[in-house]
C-alpha positions as CSV (number, residue, x, y, z in Angstrom):
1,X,171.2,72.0,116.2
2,X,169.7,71.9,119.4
3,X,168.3,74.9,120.8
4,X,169.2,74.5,124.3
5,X,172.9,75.0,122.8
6,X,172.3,78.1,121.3
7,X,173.1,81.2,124.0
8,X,172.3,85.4,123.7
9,X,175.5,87.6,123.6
10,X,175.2,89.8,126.7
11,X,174.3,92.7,124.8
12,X,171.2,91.0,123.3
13,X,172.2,91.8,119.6
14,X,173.6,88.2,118.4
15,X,173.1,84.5,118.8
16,X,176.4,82.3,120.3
17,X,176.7,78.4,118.7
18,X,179.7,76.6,120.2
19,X,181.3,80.5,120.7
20,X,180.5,81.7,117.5
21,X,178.5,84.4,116.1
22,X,175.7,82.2,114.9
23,X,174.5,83.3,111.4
24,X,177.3,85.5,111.0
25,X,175.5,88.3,111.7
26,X,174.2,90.9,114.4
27,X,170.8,92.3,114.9
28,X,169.3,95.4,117.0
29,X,167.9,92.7,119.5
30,X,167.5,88.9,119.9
31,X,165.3,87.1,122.1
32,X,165.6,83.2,122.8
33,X,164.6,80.1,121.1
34,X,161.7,78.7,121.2
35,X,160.2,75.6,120.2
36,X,160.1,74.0,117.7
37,X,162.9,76.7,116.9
38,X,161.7,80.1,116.7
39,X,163.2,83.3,117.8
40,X,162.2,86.9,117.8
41,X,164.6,89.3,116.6
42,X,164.7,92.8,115.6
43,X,166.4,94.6,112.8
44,X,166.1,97.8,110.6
45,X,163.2,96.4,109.0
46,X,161.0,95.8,112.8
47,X,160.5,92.5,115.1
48,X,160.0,89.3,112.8
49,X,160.8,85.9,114.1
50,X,163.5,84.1,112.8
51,X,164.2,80.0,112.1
52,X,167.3,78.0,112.8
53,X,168.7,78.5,109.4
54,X,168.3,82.8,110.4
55,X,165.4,83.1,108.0
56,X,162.6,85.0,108.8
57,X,159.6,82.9,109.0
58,X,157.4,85.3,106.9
59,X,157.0,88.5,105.2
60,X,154.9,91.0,108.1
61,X,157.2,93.3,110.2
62,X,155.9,94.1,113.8
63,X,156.1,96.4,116.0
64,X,157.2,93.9,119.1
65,X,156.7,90.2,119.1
66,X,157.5,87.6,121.1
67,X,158.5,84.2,121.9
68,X,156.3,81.0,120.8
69,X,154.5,79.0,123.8
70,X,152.8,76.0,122.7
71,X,153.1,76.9,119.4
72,X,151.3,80.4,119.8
73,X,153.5,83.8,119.5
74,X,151.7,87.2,120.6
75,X,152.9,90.1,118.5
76,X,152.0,93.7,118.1
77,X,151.0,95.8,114.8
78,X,152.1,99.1,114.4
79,X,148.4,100.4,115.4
80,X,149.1,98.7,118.9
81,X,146.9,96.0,118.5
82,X,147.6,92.8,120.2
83,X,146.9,89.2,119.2
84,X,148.8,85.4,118.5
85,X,150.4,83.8,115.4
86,X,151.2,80.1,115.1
87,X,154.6,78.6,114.0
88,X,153.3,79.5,110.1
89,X,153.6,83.1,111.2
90,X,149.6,83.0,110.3
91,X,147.0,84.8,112.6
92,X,145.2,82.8,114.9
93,X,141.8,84.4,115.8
94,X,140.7,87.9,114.1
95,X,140.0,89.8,117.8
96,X,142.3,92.4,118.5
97,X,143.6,93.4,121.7
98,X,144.9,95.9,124.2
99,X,147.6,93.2,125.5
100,X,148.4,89.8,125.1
101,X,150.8,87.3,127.6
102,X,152.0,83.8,126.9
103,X,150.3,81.1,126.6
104,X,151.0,78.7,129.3
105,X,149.1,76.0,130.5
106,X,147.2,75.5,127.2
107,X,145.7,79.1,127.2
108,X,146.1,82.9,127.4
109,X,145.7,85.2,129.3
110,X,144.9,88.8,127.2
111,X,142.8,92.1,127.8
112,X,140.3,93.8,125.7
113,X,140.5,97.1,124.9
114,X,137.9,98.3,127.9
115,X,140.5,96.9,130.2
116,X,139.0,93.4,131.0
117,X,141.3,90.7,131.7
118,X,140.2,86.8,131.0
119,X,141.7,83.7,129.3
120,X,141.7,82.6,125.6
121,X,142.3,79.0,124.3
122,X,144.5,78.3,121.5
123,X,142.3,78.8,118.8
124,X,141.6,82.6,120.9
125,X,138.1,81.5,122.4
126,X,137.4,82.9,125.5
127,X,137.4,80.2,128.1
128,X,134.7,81.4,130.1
129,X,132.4,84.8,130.5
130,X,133.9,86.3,133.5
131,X,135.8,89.9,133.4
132,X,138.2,90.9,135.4
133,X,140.5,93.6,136.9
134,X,143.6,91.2,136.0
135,X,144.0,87.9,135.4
136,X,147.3,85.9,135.7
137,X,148.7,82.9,134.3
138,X,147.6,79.2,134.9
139,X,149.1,76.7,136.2
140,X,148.3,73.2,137.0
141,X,144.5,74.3,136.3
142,X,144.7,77.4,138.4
143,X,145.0,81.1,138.0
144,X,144.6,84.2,140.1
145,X,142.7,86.5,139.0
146,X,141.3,90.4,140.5
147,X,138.0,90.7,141.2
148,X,136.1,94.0,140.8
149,X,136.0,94.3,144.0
150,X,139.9,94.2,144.0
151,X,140.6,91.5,146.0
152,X,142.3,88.2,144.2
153,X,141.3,84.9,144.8
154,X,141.6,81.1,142.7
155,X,139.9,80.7,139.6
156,X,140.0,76.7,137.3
157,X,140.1,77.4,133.7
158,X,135.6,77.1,133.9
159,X,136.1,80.7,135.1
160,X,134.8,79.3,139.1
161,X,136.5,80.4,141.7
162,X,138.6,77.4,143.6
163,X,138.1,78.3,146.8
164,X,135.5,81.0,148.6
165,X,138.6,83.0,150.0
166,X,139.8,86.2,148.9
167,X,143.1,88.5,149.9
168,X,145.1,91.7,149.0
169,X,146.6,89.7,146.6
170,X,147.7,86.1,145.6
171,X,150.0,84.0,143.5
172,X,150.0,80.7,141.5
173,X,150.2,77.7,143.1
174,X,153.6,76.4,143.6
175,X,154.0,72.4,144.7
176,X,150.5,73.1,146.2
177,X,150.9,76.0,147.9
178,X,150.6,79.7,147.2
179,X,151.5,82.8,148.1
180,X,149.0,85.4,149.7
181,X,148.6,88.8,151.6
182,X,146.5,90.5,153.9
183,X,145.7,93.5,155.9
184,X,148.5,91.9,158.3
185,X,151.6,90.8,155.8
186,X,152.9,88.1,153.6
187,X,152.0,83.8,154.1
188,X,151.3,81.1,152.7
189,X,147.5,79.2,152.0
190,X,146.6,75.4,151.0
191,X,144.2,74.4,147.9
192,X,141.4,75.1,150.2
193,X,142.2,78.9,150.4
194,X,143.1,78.3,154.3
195,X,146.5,80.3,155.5
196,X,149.5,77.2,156.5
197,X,150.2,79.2,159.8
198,X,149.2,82.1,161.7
199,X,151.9,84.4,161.1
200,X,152.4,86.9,159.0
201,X,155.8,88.4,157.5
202,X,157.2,91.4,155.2
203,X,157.7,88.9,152.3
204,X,157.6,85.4,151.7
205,X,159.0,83.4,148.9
206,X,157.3,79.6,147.0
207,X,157.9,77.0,148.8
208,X,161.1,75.2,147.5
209,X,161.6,71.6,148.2
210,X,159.4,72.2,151.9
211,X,160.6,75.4,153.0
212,X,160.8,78.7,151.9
213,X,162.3,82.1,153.0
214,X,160.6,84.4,154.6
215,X,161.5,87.9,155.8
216,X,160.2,89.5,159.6
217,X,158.7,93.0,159.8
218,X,162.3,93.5,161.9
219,X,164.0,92.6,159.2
220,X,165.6,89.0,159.8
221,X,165.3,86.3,157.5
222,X,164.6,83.1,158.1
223,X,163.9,79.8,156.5
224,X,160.2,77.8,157.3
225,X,158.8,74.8,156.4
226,X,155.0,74.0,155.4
227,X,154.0,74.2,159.1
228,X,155.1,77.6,159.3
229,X,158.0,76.3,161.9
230,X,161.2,78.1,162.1
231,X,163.6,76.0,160.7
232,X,166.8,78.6,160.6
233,X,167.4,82.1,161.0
234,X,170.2,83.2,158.3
């Protein structure tokens, strides 16, 4: 059975194989499969994760969990702690904490229960000594992260920053580029931290393909390419 076959009933309570109730059964709530096919569910009992047969993988019952990323899942007891299990359903690392994402990229990013933000490898060792006000997901090497001084800039996974610039905020780096905002509006910056183009807009989507859409303070939209050059107006 391949898991890319397998679809969630609107209602999120049941799994749909080839238009049929998959296990013959319904639960309170399903989440996708994951690889190497595992899925979340919740029933009467609490959130478990499931296998392709509709077993449950093990014994614990959680208070949320959720899907597997390179074969790490985070989950949540019923004292709120956060953390990861692997594809066993065994714990990963013994630290607790006050939130956990995905990982992605090889590594996680979690924070501690003072409210620090960093990144964890897979077997939950902190990647470098760093705190910060929030940390996103990486991506091809790079993350952004929120300096205490809350401004965002670039970060590698050695916890350095990537560039020396900082904004109001950024966003990964998508085919090279990124989103970023100042004092003035929405654009676009390079690897180097350098805005594409002088402008600035109300919003700005990733570069898809060499262009992106991009909305005016006067609200019309058009579509740029890398240069920042109007290329339509929709």
């Amino acid at each position: 059975m391949n898991i890319k076959d397998i679809e969630i009933s609107l209602d999120e309570t049941h799994f749909i194989y080839k238009g049929k109730i998959l296990f013959g059964r319904k639960f309170m709530k399903v989440l996708k499969f994951h690889p190497p096919g595992l899925a979340p569910v919740m029933d009467e009992t609490g959130w478990y994760h499931i296998t392709l047969e509709g077993k449950p993988l093990y014994k614990e019952r959680y208070k949320r969990v959720f899907g597997f990323y390179y074969e790490r899942a985070a989950v949540v007891d019923e004292e709120d702690n956060w953390f990861h299990i692997d594809t066993k359903g065994k714990r990963v690392y013994p630290q607790n904490y006050a939130w956990c994402g995905n990982y992605q990229d090889h590594v996680c990013t979690v924070k501690d229960k003072k409210g620090n933000y960093f990144h964890i490898d897979k077997q939950g060792k902190r990647l470098y000594k760093e705190n910060f006000l929030y940390a996103g997901d990486f991506k091809d090497g790079i993350a952004a992260v929120k300096l205490k001084n809350g401004e965002y800039t670039h970060i590698t996974k050695s916890g350095k920053p990537l560039h020396n610039k900082t904004y109001i905020f950024l966003d990964v780096y998508h085919k090279s580029f990124a989103r970023a905002k100042d004092k003035n509006g929405w654009f676009h910056i390079d690897k180097n931290g350098n805005p594409l183009y002088p402008q600035r807009y109300a919003f700005v989507e990733p570069f898809y393909n060499g262009y992106a859409l991009v909305e005016s303070f006067d609200r019309c939209w058009y579509i740029i390419d890398e240069k920042g050059r109007i290329c339509a107006k929709l």
